[in-house]
C-alpha positions in Angstrom: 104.4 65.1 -11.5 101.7 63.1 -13.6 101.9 60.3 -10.3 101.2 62.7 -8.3 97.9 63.7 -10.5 96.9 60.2 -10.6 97.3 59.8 -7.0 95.0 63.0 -5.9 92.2 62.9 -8.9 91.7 59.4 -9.8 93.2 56.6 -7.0 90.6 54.2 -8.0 92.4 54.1 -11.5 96.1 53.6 -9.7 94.3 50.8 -6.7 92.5 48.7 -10.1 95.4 48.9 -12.2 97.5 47.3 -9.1 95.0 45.0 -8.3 94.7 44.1 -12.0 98.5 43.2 -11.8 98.6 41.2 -8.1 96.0 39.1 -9.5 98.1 37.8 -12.7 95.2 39.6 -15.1 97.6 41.6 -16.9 101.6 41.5 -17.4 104.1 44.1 -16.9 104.4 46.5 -19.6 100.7 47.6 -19.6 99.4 50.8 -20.0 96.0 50.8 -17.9 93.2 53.3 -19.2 90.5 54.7 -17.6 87.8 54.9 -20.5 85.2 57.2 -18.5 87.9 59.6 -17.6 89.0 59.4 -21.5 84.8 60.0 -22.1 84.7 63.2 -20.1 87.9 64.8 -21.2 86.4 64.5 -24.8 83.0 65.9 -23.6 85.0 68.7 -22.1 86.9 69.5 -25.3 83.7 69.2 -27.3 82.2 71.4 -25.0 84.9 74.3 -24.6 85.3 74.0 -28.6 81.5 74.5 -29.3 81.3 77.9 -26.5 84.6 79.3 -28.6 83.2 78.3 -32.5 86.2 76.1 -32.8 86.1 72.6 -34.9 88.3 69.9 -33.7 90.2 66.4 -34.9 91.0 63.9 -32.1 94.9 62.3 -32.5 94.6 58.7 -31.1 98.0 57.7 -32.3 99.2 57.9 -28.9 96.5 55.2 -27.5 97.6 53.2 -30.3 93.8 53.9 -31.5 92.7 51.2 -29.3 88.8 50.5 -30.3 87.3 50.9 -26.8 88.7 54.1 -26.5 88.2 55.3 -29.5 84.5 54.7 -29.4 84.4 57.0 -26.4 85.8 59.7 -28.1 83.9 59.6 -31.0 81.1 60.0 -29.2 81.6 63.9 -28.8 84.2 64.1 -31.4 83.3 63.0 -34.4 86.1 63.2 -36.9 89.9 62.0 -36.5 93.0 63.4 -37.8 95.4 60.5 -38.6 99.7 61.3 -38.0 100.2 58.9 -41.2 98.3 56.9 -43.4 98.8 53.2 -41.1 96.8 55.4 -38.8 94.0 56.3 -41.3 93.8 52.3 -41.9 93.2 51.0 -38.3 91.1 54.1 -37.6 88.6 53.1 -40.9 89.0 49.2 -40.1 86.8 50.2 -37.0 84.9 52.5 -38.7 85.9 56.0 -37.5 85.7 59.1 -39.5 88.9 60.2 -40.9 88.3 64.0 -41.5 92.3 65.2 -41.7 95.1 63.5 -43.5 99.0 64.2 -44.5 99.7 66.3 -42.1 102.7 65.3 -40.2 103.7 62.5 -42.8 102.8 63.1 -45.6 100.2 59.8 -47.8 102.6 57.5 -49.8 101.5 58.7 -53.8 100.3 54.6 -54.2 98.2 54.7 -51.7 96.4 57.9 -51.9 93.7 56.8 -54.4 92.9 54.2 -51.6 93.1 56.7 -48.6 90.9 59.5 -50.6 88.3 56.7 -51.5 87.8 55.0 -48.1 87.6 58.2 -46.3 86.8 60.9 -48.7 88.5 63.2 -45.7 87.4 67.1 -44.7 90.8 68.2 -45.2 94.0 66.6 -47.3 97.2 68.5 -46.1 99.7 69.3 -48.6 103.6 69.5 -48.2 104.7 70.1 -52.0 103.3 70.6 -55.0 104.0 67.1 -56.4 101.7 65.5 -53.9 99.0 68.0 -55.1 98.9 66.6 -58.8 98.9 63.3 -57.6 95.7 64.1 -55.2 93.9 66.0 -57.9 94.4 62.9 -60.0 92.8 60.6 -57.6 90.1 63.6 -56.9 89.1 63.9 -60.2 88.9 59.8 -60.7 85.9 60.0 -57.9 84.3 62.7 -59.2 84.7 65.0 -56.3 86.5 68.2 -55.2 89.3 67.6 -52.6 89.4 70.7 -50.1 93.4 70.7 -48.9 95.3 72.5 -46.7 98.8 73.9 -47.4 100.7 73.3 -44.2 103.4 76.3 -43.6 106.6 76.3 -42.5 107.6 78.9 -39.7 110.4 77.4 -39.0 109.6 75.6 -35.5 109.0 71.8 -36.5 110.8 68.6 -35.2 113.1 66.9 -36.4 111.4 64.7 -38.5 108.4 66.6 -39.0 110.2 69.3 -41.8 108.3 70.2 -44.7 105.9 72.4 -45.7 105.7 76.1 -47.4 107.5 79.5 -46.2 104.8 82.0 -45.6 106.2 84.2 -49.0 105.4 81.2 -50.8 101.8 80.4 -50.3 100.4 82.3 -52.7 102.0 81.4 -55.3 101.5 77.7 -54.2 97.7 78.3 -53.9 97.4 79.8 -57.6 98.5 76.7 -58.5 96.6 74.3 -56.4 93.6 76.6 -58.2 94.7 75.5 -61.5 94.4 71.9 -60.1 90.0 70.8 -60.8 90.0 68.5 -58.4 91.1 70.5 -55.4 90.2 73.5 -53.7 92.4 76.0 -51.6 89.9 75.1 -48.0 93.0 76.5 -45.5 96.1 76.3 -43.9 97.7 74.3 -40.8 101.4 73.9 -39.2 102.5 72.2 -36.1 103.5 72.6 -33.5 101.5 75.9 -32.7 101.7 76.3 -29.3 104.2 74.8 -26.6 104.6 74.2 -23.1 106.7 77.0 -21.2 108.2 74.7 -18.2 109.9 77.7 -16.5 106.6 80.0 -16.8 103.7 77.3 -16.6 102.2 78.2 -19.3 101.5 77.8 -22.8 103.1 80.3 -25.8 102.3 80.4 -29.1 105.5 79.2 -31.5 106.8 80.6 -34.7 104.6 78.8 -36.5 101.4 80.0 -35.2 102.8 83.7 -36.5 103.7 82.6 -40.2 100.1 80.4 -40.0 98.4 83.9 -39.2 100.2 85.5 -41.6 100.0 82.9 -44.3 96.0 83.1 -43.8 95.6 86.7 -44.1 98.0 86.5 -47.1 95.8 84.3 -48.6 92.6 86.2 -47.8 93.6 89.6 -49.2 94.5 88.1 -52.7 90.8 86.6 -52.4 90.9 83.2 -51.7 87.8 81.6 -49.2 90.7 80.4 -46.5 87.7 78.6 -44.5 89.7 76.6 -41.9 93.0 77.8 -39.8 94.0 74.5 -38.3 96.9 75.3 -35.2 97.3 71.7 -33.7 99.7 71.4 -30.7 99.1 71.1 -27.0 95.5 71.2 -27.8 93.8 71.1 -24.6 90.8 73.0 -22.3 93.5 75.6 -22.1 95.0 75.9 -25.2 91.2 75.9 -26.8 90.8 80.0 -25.7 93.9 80.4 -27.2 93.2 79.3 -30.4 89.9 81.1 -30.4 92.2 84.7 -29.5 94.9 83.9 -32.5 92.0 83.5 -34.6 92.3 79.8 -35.2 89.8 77.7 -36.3 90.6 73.6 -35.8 92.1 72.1 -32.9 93.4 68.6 -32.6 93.5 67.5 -28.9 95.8 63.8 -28.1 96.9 63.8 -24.7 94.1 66.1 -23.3 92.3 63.1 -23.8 94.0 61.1 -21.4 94.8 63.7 -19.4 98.2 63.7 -20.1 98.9 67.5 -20.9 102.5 69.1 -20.0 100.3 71.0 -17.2 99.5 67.6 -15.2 103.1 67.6 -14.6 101.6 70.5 -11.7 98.8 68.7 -11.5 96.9 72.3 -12.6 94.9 70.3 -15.7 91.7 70.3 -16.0 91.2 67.3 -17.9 91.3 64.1 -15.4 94.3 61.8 -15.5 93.2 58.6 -17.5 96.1 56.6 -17.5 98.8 54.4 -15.9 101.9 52.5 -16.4 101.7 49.2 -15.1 105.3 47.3 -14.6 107.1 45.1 -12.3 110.3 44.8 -10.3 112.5 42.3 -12.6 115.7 41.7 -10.9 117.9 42.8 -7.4 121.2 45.0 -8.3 124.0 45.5 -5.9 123.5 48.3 -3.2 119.9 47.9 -3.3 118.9 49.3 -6.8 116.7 47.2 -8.8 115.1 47.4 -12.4 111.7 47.2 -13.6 110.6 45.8 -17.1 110.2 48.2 -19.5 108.7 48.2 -23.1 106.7 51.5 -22.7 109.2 53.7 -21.4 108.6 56.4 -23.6 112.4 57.9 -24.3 110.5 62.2 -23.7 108.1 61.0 -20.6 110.7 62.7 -18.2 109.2 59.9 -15.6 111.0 60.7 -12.1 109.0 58.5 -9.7 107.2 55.2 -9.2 104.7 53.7 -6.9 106.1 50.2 -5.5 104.4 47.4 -3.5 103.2 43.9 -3.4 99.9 45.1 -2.6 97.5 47.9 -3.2 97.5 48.7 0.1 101.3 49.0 0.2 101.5 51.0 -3.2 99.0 53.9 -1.6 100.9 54.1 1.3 104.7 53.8 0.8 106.5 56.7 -0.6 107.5 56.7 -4.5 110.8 55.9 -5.0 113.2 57.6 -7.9 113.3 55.8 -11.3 116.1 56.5 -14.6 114.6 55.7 -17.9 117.6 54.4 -20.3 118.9 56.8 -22.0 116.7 57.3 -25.5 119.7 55.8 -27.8 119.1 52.2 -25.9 116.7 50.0 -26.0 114.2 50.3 -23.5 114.0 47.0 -21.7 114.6 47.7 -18.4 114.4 51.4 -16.3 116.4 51.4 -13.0 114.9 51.7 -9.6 116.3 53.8 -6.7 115.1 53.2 -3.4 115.9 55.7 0.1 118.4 53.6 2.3 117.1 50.6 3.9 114.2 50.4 1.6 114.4 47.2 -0.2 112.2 46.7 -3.6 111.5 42.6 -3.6 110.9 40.9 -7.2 107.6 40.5 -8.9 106.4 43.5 -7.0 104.1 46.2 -8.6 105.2 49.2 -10.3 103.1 52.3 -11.3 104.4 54.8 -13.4 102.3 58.0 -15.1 103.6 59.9 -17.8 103.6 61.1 -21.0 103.7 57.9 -24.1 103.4 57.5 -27.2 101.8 53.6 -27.7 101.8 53.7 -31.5 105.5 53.6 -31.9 106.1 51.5 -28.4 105.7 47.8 -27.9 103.2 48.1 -24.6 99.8 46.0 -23.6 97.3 48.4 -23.1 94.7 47.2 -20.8 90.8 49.7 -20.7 88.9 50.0 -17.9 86.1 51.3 -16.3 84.0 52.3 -13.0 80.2 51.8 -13.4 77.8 54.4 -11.3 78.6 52.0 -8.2 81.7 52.7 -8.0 82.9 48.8 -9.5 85.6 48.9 -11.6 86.0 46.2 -14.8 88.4 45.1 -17.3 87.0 46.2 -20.7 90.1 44.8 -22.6 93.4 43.8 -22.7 95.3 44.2 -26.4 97.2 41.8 -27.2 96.0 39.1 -25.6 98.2 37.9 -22.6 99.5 34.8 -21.2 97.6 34.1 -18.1 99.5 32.8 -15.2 99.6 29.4 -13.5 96.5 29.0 -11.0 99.3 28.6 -7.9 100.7 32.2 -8.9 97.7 34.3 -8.4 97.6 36.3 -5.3 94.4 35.3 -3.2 94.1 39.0 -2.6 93.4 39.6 -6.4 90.7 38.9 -8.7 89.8 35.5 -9.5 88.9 34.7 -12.7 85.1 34.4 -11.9 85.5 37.6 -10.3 87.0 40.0 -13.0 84.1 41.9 -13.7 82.7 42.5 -10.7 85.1 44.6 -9.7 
């Protein structure tokens, strides 16, 4: 269980993030981050990459590429890979480096001209060939040479993800990308690559990763420079010795920044857990249930547990009890709460969650934080802003407003 993970690797993270809440700082519906935890998974990565000659992309869709935490990634990664172009915008508006676009959704044919001349990115992914013409167009208006990637199709994609070439296609698709001046043939990608095996613990490689392999050395034996073999999925410190065996050559890590891997679930990652879900008890149902707000209940987190209490204190030592998401075709507004017998869970206490989200397509606060070499925690920021509580509501045992960075 991710709680679990928390709870062993980084209580300091869980006892802030409560205290944050007692004290009226920030609302229900707040995803708290722990941006030094986020720093040293990303030194990690870099780290592990560099040993195994791998190049990677960070995904910060799923922090809602919040600015603080971005920064820290960028720091040993240098260049993002944005899930759709409103991604590439509010990663350039705080001037990251976009290095990888069109991947998953492919760049709306009015904007690309915009997208290619405010990031002039490594890589442009293609997904048919009436994309290309339109990105050779824009290419050749700059006066550059766009290196793209042909993503292929083996089959294994999400719903909502389709598109892309069979492997028997590619090299007919690359001789005509090379009849295209402003692009060059620089690779080839897919997604997802590898997966999480729940009944073995591990992760396998997916169809896609097969017809990648094969698309490449496809490619390669009719002559063309195939440069970069990008296999994004689960990208994480164990995934990154897998890419290197398949013969990979880009990674794309999300979640391993935050810890948030499918492996956390056993608590087995290596990465540190940098996150929690911050919520509260909202209303008393009959025979003792009672429900929490929602608003970040991500609909695949497979939550099963929650911390409760009206005080730190309480929240470390009471047991978790059992919590039911709503069922994914509902609106998450509330998630139910199922205490043992005799347990009773009063309203307006604290609830702590941990699992896996997705903030770019939920409606959460995200609240970054951080421990200094001391050991003191502070509140970095809080996005969107939120109302603040009447003076009479905060708990004495909480922060006080003077007070909010010196913990």
């Amino acid at each position: 269980m991710f709680l679990d993970a928390v709870r062993r690797r980084n209580p300091g993270l869980l006892r802030f993030a409560a205290l944050l809440h007692r004290s009226g700082v920030i609302p229900p519906n707040t995803f708290v981050f722990d941006r030094g935890a986020v720093r040293r998974n990303a030194e990690r990565l870099a780290a592990r990459a560099a040993t195994l000659g791998l190049g990677l992309y960070y995904m910060a869709k799923q922090i809602a590429y919040d600015a603080q935490l971005v920064a820290a990634i960028r720091a040993s990664i240098a260049g993002a890979v944005a899930v759709d172009w409103m991604g590439a915008e509010a990663l350039l508006a705080q001037g990251a480096t976009v290095r990888h676009v069109g991947h998953l959704v492919p760049v709306p044919l009015r904007l690309v001209p915009t997208l290619m001349t405010q990031a002039r990115p490594e890589v442009w992914t293609l997904l048919d060939l009436e994309a290309a013409a339109t990105i050779n167009r824009a290419a050749l208006a700059l006066g550059r040479v766009q290196p793209v990637l042909l993503r292929v199709n083996g089959g294994d994609f999400f719903p909502g993800q389709e598109g892309g070439f069979a492997p028997e296609e590619v090299l007919t698709v690359a001789q005509a990308v090379a009849r295209l001046p402003g692009l060059r043939l620089s690779g080839v990608t897919s997604y997802p690559c590898f997966t999480w095996d729940e009944g073995a613990a591990c992760y396998r490689p997916t169809a896609n990763l097969e017809a990648l392999i094969a698309s490449a050395e496809r490619l390669r034996s009719a002559g063309f420079a195939i440069e970069q073999i990008n296999a994004p999925g689960n990208t994480s410190l164990s995934v990154l010795p897998l890419l290197a065996q398949y013969g990979a050559s880009h990674g794309e890590p999300g979640h391993a920044l935050t810890g948030t891997t499918p492996e956390q679930s056993l608590g087995s990652s290596e990465e540190e857990p940098a996150v929690v879900y911050v919520s509260e008890v909202s209303a008393q149902l009959p025979g003792g249930q009672a429900l929490a707000y929602g608003g970040g209940l991500y609909a695949r987190a497979h939550a099963r547990q929650a911390l409760v209490g009206e005080s730190p204190e309480e929240l470390e030592e009471r047991a978790p009890v059992a919590v039911r998401f709503p069922p994914p075709q509902f609106i998450d507004y509330q998630c139910l709460l199922e205490p043992p017998p005799g347990r009773r869970l009063p309203t307006g206490a604290t609830v702590i969650m941990a699992f896996r989200f997705q903030l770019f397509v939920l409606r959460s606060y995200r609240a970054v934080v951080e421990q200094d070499g001391q050991g003191s925690w502070r509140l970095l920021s809080l996005t969107p802003p939120a109302w603040q509580p009447a003076s009479w509501l905060t708990d004495s045992s909480g922060i006080k407003d003077d007070e909010r960075d010196a913990h």
